[in-house]
Each structure stands twice: as structure tokens, then as C-alpha cells.
Kinemage of the C-alpha trace (Angstrom):
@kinemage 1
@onewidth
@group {chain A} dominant
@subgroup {mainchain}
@vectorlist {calphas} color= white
{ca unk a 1} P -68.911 11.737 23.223
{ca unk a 2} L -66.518 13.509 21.047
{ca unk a 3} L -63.105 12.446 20.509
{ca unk a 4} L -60.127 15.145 20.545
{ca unk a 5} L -58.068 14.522 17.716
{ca unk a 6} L -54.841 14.471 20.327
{ca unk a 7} L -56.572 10.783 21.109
{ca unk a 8} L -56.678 9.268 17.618
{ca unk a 9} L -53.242 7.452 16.703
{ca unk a 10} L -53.036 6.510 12.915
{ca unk a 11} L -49.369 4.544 12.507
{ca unk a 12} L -47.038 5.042 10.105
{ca unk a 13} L -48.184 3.852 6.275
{ca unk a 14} L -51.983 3.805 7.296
{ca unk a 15} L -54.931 5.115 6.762
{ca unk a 16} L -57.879 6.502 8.830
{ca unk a 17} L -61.338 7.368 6.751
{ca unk a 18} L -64.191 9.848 8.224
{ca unk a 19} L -67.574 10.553 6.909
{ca unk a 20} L -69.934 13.435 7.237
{ca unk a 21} L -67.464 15.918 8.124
{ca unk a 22} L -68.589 19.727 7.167
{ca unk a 23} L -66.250 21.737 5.720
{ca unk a 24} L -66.236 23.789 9.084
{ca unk a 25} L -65.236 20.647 10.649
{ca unk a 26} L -62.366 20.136 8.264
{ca unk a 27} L -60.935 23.298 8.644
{ca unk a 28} L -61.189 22.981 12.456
{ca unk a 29} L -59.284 19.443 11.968
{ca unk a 30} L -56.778 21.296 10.102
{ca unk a 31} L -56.069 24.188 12.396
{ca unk a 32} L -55.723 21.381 15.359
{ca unk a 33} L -53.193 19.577 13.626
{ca unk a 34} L -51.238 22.622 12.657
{ca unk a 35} L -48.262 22.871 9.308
{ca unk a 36} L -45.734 20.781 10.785
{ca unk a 37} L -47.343 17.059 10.948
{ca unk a 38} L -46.442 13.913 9.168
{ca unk a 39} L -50.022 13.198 8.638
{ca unk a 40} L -51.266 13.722 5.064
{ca unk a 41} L -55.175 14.776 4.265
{ca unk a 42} L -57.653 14.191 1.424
{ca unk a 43} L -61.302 15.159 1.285
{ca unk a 44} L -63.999 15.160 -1.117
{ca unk a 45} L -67.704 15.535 -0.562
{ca unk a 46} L -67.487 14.859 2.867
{ca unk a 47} L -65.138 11.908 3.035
{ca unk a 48} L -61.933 12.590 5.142
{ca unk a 49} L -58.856 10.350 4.859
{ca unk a 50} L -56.485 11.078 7.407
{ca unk a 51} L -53.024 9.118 6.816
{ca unk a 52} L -49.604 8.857 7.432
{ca unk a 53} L -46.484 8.012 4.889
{ca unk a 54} L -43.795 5.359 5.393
{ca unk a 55} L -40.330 6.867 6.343
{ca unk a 56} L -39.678 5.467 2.867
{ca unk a 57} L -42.039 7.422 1.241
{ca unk a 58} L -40.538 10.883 2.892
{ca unk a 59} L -36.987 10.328 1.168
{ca unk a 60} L -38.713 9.624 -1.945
{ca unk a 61} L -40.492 12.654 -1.717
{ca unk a 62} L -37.376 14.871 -1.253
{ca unk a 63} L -35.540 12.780 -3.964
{ca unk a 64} L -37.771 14.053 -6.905
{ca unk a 65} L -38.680 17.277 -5.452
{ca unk a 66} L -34.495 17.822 -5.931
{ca unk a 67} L -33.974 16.416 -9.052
{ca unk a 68} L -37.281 18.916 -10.389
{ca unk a 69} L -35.728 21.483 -8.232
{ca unk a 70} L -31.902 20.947 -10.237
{ca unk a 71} L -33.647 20.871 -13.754
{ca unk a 72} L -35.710 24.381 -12.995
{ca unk a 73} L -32.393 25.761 -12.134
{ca unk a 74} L -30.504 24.716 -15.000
{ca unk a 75} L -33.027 25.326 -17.730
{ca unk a 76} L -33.200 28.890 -15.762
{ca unk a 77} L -36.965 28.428 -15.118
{ca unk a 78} L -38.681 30.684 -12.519
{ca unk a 79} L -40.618 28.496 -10.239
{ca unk a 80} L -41.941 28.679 -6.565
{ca unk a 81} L -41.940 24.819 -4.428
{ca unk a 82} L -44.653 24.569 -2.325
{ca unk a 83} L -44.346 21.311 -0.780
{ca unk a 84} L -47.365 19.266 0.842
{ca unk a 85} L -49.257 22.701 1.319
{ca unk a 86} L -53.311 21.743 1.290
{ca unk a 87} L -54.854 22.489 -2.065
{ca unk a 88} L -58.574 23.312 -1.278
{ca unk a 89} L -61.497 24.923 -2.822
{ca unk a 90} L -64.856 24.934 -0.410
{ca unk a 91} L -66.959 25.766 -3.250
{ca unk a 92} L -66.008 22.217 -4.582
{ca unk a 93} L -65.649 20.502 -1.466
{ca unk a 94} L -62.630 19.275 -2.173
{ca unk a 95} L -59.053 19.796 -0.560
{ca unk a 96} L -55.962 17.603 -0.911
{ca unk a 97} L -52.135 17.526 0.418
{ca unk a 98} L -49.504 16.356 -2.844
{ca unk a 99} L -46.332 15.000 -1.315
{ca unk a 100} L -44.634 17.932 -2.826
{ca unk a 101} L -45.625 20.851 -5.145
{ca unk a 102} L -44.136 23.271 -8.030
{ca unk a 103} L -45.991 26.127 -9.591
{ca unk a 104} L -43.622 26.846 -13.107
{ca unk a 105} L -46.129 28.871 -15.466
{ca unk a 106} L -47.991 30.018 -12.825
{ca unk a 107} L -45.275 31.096 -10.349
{ca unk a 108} L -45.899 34.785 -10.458
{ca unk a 109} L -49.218 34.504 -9.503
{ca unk a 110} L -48.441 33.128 -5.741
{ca unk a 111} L -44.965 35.069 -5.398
{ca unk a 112} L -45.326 35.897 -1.356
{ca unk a 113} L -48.050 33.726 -0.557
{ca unk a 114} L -47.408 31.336 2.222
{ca unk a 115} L -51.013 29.708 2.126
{ca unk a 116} L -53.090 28.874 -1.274
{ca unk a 117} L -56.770 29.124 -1.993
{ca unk a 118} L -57.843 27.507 -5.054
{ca unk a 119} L -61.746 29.723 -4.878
{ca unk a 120} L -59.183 32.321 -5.910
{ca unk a 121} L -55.500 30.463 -6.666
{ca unk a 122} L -54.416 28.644 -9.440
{ca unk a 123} L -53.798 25.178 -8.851
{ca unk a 124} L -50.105 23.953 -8.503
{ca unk a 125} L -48.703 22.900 -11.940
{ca unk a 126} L -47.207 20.156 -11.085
{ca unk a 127} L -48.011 18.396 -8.407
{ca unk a 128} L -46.007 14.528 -7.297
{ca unk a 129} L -47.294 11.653 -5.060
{ca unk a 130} L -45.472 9.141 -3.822
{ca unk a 131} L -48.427 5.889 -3.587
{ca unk a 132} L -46.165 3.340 -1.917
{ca unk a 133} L -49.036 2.017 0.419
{ca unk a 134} L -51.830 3.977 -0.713
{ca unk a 135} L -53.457 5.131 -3.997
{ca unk a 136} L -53.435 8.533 -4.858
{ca unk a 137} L -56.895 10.297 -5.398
{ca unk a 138} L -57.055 11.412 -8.535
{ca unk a 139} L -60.310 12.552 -7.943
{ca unk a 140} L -59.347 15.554 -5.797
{ca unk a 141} L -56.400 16.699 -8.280
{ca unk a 142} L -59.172 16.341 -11.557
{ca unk a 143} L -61.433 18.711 -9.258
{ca unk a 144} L -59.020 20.987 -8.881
{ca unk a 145} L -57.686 21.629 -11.443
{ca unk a 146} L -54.185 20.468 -11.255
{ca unk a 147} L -52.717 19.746 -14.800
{ca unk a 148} L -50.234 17.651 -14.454
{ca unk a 149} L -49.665 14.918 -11.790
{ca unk a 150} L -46.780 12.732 -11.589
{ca unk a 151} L -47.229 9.360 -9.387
{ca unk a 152} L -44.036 7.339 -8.643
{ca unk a 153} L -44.285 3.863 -7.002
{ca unk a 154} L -42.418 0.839 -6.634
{ca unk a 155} L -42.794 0.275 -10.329
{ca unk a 156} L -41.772 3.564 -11.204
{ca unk a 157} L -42.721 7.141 -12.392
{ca unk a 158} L -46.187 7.372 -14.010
{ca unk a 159} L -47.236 11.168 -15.445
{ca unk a 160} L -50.786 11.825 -15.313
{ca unk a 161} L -52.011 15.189 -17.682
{ca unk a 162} L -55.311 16.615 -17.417
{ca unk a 163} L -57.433 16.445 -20.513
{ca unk a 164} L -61.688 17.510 -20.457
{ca unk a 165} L -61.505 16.808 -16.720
{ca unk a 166} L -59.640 13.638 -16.561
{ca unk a 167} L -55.873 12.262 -16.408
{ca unk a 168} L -54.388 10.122 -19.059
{ca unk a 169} L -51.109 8.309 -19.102
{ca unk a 170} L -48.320 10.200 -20.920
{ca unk a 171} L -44.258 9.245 -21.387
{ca unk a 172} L -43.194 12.880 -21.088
{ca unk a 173} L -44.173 15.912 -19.573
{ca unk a 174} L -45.377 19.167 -20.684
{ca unk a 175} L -42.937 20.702 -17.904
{ca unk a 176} L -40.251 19.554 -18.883
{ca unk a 177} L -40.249 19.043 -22.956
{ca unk a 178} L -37.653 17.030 -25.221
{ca unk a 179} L -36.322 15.441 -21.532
{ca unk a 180} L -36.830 11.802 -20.780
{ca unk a 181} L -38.402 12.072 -17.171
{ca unk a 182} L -39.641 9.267 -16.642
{ca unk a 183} L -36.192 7.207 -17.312
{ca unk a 184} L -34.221 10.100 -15.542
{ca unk a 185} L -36.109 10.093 -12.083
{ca unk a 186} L -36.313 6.504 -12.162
{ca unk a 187} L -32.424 6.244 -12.341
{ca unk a 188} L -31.766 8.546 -10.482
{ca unk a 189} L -33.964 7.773 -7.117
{ca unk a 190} L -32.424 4.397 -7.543
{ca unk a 191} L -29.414 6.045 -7.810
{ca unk a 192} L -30.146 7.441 -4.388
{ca unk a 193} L -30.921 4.299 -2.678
{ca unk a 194} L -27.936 2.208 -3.796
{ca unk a 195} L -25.106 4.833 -3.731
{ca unk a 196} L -26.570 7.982 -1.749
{ca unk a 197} L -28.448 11.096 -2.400
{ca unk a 198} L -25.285 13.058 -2.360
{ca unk a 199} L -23.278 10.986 -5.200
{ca unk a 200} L -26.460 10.227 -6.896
{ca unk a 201} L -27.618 14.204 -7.110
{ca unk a 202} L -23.969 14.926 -8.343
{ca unk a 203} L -24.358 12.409 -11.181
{ca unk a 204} L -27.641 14.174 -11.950
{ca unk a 205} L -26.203 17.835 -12.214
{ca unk a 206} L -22.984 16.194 -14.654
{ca unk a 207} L -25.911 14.881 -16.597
{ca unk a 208} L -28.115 17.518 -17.070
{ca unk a 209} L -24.605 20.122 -17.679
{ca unk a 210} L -23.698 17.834 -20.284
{ca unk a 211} L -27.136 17.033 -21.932
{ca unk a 212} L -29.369 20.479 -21.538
């Protein structure tokens, strides 16, 4: 008997895996669960994971999407966010959801477009996961293309740059040159949990005014 995805309950900072699932199948999964979800998706090859983020991971999320969203602006860089949108190319079987999403050098390209196809789409350029209770797939993003990853968990920011196919470590980001990310977003999120996003994003702006 097949189960109706309505039926299947995955709680909050967990993780449900499926095999053998056709690429049919995964679109058809998609569709059902529709844009606005919570749940998060990653396939490869077959494999589905199917999981939803802690409420703690959500604020991160929209903590360092803003502060990339405040530097674009000052440094007057065209960009276009695009969020948790699924990144997927069929002819690679592989399709995965970031926690949020920028293209930068690459914007003009997707000006308009509400949905992306990587078999004709440039990947995102910078693309952030928040791995508080999972790990991220690096996999997927080396796949796909996506040049520049950034990873923040408990311990911190990590940036991830593509190089022949894989991601190495690096302290600053191609995005964003001559800027100390890494120590900014880190301050700055922690900012937002001890005195408040609002206070804490105003300190940010002051900074980058005074500094850029």
C-alpha cells in the first residue's frame, strides 16, 4: 500500500531518508508539498532526505540572509535573493533546498524568474546553510555547481569555495573581498541573540557606514 505524503509526520530538527525514488517521483513529492512548507529536501541518485529545521535554525537563517542583504546594498551590488528555492538538475539527478540563496554575478541572468532550472540556470552564487542538527550535503552543491557555500553552526561561520569539483575551507569570501565575514556574521548573529535583531542590525549598518 502506498502512503500519501499528508500521513508521514517528520518533527521539527529531524530527518526522514527514502530510497529508489525516480525523478518523476520527486517531482510529484514536490508538487504535493507545495512552496510554502517548513520541510527542507535533498536528493542525489535516488536518495531522498526529507527534513525539517529547528525554530532556531529559521532565525538564523534570516539573520545572515540580512546582514548579506545590508552589505549588497551598501557596496551598491545588484543582486537577486532567492531563498530556500530547490536547486535541481535531472540530468544529474541531483536537487537540493539552501536555507537561503543570493545570485550577485549572475543576477541578470534570472531577473523575472520565480522558479530555477539548473539543465539551463546558473547555479546560485552563494548559497548558506544553517547545519545545527544536520550536516549539510556538500555533495549536491559540488554537483551543481554552486561556487561558494557558506555553513554556519554552533561553532561558527565556515566558507566553503569550489575548486576542480570540490569545496575547500577559506577565511574570506570571493563575494565579499577585503571584508572579514567570517568575524562579522559571527558577531553579529550573536549580536542578535543577546540584544535583538533590531539593535544588533543597527550596529551592523553603523559598522559597515563607517568601515566600507
Amino acid at each position: 500500500m502506498l502512503l500519501n505524503l499528508q500521513q508521514i509526520i517528520v518533527k521539527s530538527g529531524q530527518q526522514m531518508l527514502l530510497k529508489d525514488i525516480s525523478w518523476q517521483q520527486l517531482e510529484d513529492i514536490l508538487e504535493e508539498m507545495g512552496e510554502k512548507r517548513a520541510a527542507r529536501i535533498s536528493y542525489s541518485d535516488g536518495w531522498l532526505e526529507i527534513m525539517v529545521p529547528l525554530p532556531e535554525h529559521e532565525k538564523d537563517k534570516e539573520y545572515i540572509g540580512e546582514l548579506v542583504r545590508i552589505l549588497l546594498d551598501q557596496l551598491q551590488i545588484d543582486f537577486e535573493p532567492f531563498g530556500s528555492t530547490t536547486l535541481k538538475n535531472e540530468r544529474m539527478r541531483q536537487a537540493v533546498e539552501p536555507d537561503t540563496s543570493f545570485y550577485i554575478q549572475n543576477q541578470a541572468a534570472i531577473i523575472g524568474k520565480n522558479r530555477i532550472d539548473l539543465n539551463i540556470d546558473p547555479p546560485p552564487d552563494l548559497a548558506i546553510e544553517i547545519d545545527i542538527t544536520s550536516r549539510t550535503r556538500f555533495e549536491n552543491y559540488e554537483v551543481l555547481g554552486v561556487p561558494e557555500l557558506w555553513r554556519h553552526t554552533q561553532q561558527g561561520l565556515e566558507i566553503l569555495l569550489l575548486q576542480e569539483g570540490k569545496y575547500i575551507k577559506s577565511e574570506s569570501s570571493p563575494n565579499f573581498p577585503d571584508i572579514p565575514i567570517i568575524e562579522l556574521v559571527n558577531e553579529y548573529v550573536q549580536q542578535c541573540l543577546t540584544i535583538g535583531r533590531s539593535q544588533a542590525m543597527r550596529n551592523f549598518r553603523d559598522w559597515v557606514k563607517n568601515n566600507l
